[in-house]
FIKOL-204055 format. One line per 3 residues: number of its first residue (from 0); their letters; for each residue x, y, z of C-alpha. Coordinates in nm, 4 decimals, padded with zeros to 6 digits. Layout:
N
NUM = a = X:Y:Z | ...
END
This chain:
185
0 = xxx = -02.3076:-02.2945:03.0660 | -02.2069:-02.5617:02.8426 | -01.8861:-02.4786:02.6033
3 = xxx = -01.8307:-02.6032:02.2730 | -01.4463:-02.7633:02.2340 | -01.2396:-02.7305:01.9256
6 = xxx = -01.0458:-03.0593:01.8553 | -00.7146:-02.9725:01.7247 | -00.5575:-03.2097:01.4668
9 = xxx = -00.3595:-03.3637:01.7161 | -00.5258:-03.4094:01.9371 | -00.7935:-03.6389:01.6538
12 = xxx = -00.9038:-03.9853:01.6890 | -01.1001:-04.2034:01.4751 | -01.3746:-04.0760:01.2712
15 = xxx = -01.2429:-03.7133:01.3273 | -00.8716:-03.8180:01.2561 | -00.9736:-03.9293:00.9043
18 = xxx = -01.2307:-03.6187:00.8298 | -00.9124:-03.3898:00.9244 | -00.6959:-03.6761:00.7120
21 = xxx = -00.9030:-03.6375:00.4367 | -00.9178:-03.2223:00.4173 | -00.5346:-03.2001:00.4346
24 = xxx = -00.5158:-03.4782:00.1399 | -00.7698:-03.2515:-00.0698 | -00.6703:-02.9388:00.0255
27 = xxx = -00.2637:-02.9413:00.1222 | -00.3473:-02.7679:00.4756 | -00.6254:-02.8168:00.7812
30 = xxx = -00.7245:-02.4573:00.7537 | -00.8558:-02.2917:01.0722 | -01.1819:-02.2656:00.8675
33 = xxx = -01.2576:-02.6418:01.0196 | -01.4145:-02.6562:01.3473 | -01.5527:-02.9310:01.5816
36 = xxx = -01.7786:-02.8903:01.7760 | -01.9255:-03.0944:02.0693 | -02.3463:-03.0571:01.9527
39 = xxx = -02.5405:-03.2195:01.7471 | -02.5875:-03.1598:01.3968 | -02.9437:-03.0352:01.3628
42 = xxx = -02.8165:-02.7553:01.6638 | -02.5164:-02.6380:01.4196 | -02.7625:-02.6439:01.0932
45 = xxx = -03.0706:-02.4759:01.2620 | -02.8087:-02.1710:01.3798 | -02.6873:-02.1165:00.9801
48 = xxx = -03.0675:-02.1343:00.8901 | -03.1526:-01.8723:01.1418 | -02.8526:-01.6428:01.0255
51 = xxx = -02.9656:-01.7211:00.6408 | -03.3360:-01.6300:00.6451 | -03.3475:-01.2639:00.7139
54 = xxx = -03.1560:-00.9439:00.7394 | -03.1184:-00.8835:01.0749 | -03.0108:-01.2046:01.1981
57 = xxx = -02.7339:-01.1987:00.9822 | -02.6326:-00.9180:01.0389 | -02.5784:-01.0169:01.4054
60 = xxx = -02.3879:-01.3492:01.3198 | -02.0402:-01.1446:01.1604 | -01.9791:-00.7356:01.2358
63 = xxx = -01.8580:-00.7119:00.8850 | -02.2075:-00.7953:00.7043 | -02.4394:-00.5752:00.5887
66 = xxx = -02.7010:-00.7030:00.4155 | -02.9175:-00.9924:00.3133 | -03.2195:-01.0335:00.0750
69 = xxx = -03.3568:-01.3282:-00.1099 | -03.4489:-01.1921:-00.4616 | -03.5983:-01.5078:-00.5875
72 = xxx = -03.7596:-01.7872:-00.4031 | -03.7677:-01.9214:-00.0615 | -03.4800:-01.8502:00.1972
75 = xxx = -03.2697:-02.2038:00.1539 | -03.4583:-02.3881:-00.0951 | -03.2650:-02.5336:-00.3990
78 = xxx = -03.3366:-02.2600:-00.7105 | -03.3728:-01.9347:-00.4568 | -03.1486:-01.6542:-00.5119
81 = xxx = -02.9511:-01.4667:-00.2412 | -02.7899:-01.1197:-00.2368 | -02.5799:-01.0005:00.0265
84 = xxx = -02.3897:-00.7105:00.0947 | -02.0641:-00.7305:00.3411 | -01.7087:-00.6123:00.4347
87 = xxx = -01.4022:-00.8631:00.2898 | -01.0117:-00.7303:00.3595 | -01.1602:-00.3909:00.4016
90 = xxx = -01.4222:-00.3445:00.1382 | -01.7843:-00.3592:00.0570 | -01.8724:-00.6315:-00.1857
93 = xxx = -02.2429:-00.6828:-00.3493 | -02.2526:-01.0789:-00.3758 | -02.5367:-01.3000:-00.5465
96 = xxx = -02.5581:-01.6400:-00.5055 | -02.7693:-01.9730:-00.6026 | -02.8890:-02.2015:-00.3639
99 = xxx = -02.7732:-02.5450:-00.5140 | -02.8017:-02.8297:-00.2750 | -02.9574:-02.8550:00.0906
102 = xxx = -02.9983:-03.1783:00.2954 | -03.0819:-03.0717:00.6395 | -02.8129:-03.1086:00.9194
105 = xxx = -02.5731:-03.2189:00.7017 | -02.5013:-02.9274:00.4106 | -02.5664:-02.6293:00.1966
108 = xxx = -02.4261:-02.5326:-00.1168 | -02.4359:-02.2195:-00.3247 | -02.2791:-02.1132:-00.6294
111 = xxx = -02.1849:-01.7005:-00.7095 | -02.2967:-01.5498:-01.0015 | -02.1666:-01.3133:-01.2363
114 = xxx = -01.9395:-01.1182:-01.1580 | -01.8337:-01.3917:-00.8324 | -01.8203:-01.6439:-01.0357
117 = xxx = -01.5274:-01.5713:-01.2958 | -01.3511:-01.6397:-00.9954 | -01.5098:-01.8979:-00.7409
120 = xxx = -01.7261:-02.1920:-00.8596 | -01.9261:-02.2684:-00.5667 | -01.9158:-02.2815:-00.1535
123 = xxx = -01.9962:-02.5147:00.1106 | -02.0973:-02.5095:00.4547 | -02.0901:-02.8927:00.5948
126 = xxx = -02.1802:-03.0488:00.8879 | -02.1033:-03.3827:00.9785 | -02.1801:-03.6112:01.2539
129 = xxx = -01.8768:-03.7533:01.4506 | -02.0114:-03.9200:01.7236 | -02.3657:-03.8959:01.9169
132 = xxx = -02.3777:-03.4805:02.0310 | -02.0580:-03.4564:01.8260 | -02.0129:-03.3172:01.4856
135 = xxx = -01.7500:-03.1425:01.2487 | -01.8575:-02.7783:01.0460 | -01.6709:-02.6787:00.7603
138 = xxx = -01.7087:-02.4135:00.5409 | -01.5344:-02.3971:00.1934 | -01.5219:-02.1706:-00.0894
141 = xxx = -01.3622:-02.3115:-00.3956 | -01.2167:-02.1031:-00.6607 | -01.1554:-02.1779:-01.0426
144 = xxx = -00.7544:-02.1259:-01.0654 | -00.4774:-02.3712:-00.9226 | -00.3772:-02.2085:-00.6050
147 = xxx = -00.0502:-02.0940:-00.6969 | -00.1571:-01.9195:-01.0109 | -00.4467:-01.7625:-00.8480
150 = xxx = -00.1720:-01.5914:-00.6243 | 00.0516:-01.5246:-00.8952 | -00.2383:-01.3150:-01.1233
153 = xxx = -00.2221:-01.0833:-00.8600 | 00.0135:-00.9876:-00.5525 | -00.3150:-00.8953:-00.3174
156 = xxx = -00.4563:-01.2680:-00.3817 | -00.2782:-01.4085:-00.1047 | -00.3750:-01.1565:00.0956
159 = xxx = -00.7759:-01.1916:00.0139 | -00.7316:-01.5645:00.0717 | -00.6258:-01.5567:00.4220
162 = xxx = -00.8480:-01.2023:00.5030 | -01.1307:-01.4725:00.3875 | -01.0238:-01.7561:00.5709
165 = xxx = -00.9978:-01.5246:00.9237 | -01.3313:-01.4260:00.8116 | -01.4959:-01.7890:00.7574
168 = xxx = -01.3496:-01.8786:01.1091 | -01.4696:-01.5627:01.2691 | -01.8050:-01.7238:01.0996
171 = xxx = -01.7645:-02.0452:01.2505 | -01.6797:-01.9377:01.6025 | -01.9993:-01.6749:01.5979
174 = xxx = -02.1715:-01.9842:01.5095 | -02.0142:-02.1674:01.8124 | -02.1172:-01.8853:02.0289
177 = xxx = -02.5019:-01.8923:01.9399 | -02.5269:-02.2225:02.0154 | -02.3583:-02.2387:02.3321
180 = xxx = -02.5737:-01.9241:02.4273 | -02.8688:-02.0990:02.3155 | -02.7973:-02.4055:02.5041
183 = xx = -02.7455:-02.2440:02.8140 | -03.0599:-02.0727:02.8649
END
């Protein structure tokens, strides 16, 4: 069966040196959040579009979710609506969000609403091509405060942000998984 390496920062070259160059500059930090893996784009993009359509299949791609229902419009199509229900640092949360932007193998990008989006002002899953059967997926969620003085409003922010960040890299390497199970059938 065919595995799926994770390129570590050091171990970068070219292309994937700057992508990783570029995060840190943005960002302050390569979070573990940032994966690369050794398939081809449309592989990586058809896997999040399987998980996104219905209920049960994402339910299988994290333990922690519960629920998913598209309330208005088409699953992935710029305009639908998406509610989902699932576990963050230990409880339940009822999330809506707006599909905003799709270009096929390359990104998605959906933006919370109320009562999400007081706080966070959109999130990204991206997937770029590296080299031929090699590409990079991120996923980002971007939130309205500075850093430091969304950790200062309150002493358990620090403690969501990295809960969330385990949980977007649990994501990733379910993602990872799929694929590689996928391929080697």
């Amino acid at each position: 069966m065919a595995r799926i390496k994770v390129i570590e920062y050091k171990e970068a070259e070219g292309r994937l040196k700057e992508i990783y160059d570029n995060l840190i500059n943005k960002r302050g930090k390569l979070a573990e959040v940032h994966t690369i893996q050794s398939l081809r784009p449309e592989k990586v993009f058809m896997q999040l579009v399987r998980y996104l359509t219905n209920g049960e299949s994402y339910k299988s791609w994290h333990p922690e979710h519960v629920e998913l229902n598209w309330i208005k419009g088409d699953p992935l199509q710029v305009g639908s609506i998406l509610y989902i229900e699932e576990y963050l640092h230990g409880y339940l949360h009822k999330l809506t969000f707006r599909i905003t932007k799709v270009i096929p193998n390359k990104f998605i990008v959906y933006t919370p609403l109320f009562p999400l989006s007081v706080i966070a002002t959109g999130y990204t899953f991206t997937i770029e091509l590296i080299e031929e059967n090699r590409c990079s997926f991120t996923a980002e969620g971007h939130i309205r405060f500075p850093l430091w003085l969304f950790k200062k409003i309150h002493k358990s922010h620090e403690g969501k942000l990295i809960a969330s960040e385990k949980y977007m890299r649990e994501e990733g390497e379910n993602i990872k998984k799929a694929v590689e199970n996928k391929k080697g059938r």
